[in-house]
N, C-alpha and C positions, 0 to 999 in steps of 0.2 A: 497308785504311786508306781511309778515304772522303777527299775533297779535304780537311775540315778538318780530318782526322787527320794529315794528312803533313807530316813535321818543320819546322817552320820553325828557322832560327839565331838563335840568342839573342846578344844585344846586348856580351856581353862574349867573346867568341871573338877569336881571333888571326884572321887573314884566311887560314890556311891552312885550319884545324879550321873556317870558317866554309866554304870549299870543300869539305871533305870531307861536311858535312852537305848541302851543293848535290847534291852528286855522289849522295851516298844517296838523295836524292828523287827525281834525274833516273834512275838506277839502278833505282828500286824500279819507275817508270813505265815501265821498260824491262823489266822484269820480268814485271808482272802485266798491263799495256795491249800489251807488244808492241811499242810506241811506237818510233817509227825516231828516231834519236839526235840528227838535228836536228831536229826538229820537239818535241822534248824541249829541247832545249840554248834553242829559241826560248822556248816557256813559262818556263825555270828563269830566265833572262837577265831575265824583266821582273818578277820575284817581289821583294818588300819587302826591302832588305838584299844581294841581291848586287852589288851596286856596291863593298861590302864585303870581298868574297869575292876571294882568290886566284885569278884565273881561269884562269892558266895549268895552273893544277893541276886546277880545275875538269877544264877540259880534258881533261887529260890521264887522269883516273880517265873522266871520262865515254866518253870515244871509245876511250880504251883497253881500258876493260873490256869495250866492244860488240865492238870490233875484235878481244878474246882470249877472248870466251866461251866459245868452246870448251877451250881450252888453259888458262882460269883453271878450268874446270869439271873438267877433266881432270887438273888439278892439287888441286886441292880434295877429291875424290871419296875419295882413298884412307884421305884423314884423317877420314874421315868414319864414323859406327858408326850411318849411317842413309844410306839416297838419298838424294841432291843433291834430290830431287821434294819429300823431306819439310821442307825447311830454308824455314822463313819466306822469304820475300821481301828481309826487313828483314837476316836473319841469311845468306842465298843474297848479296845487293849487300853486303855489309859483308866476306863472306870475300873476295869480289872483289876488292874494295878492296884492301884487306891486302895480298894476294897481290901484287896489280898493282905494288903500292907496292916490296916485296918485290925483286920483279924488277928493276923501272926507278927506282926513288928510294933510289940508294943512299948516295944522301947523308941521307936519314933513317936514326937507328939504328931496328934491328928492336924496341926496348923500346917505343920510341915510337911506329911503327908498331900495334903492340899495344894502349897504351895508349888510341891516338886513338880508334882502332874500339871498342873494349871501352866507352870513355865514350859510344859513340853509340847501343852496343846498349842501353844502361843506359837513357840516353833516350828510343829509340822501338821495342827489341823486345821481344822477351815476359818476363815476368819472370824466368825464369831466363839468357833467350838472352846475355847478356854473359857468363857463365860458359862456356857452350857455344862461345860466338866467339872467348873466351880463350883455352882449351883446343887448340881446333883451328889458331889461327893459333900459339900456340906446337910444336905439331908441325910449324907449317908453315915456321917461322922457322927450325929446326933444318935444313930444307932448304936455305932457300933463301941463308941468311944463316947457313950452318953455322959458317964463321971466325967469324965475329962473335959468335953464339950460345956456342961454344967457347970463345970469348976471354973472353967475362964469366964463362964457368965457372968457369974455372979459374984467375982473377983473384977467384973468391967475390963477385963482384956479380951 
C-alpha cells in the first residue's frame, strides 16, 4: 500500500471503529516499515480525523500489539493453514487486532470483535481476505472467549 492507499476513516464511524481503523494503519507501518511505535503513533495522531478517533483504544491496539507480537503471533499461527509470512500485511495487523481485543477488551463481546475486523478487511484487504480473517478469528474466539463462544451456542445465537 503506497501512502495513498492506506486506510483513511470515514466520516461516519463510531470513535471506537474509527480507532480501530487508526490502529490498522499504525499497525500495518509497523509491519511493513519496521516503524518503532512511536514514531508511528506521532505520524497517525496528526492524520485528518483522529481527533475523532477513541484514543484510548488507539492506544491500546497500537502499543499492545507491538508490546505482544510475538505472543499475538504465537497465538495466531496455529489457526493458521499457511505461515504467518504469507498473511497480507493488512490481514497479519487485523488478526492482531482481534486477538489483542480477545484478550484484553473483555468487555467487547467476541461477535463484535469479529464483526469490527471483518468490516475492515472488507475495506482495505484483498478481495477475499475478510473471509479468511473471519474464519480464523472465529477459531480464535473459541479460544479465547470459549464461555462466551459456548454461551451463544447453546443459547442458538
Amino acid at each position: 500500500m503506497s501512502h495513498a492507499e492506506q486506510p483513511t476513516p470515514s466520516s461516519k464511524k463510531s470513535a471506537r471503529s474509527r480507532a480501530r481503523e487508526f490502529a490498522l494503519q499504525a499497525l500495518y507501518q509497523r509491519l511493513v516499515g519496521k516503524n518503532e511505535p512511536r514514531d508511528i503513533d506521532m505520524f497517525t495522531r496528526n492524520l485528518s480525523g483522529f481527533h475523532k478517533a477513541d484514543s484510548a483504544l488507539y492506544d491500546a491496539l497500537l502499543y499492545g500489539c507491538a508490546d505482544e507480537a510475538e505472543a499475538l503471533d504465537a497465538a495466531i499461527a496455529p489457526a493458521l493453514d499457511r505461515p504467518l509470512s504469507e498473511l497480507s500485511p493488512i490481514e497479519h495487523a487485523l488478526l492482531w487486532m482481534g486477538v489483542y481485543e480477545f484478550r484484553h477488551a473483555l468487555d467487547v463481546p467476541w461477535k463484535v470483535v469479529i464483526n469490527e475486523y471483518v468490516e475492515l478487511a472488507k475495506a482495505f484487504g484483498g478481495t477475499d481476505g475478510h473471509k479468511y480473517v473471519n474464519a480464523v478469528l472465529h477459531k480464535l474466539a473459541a479460544e479465547f472467549r470459549a464461555a462466551e463462544v459456548g454461551a451463544a451456542a447453546s443459547s442458538g445465537h
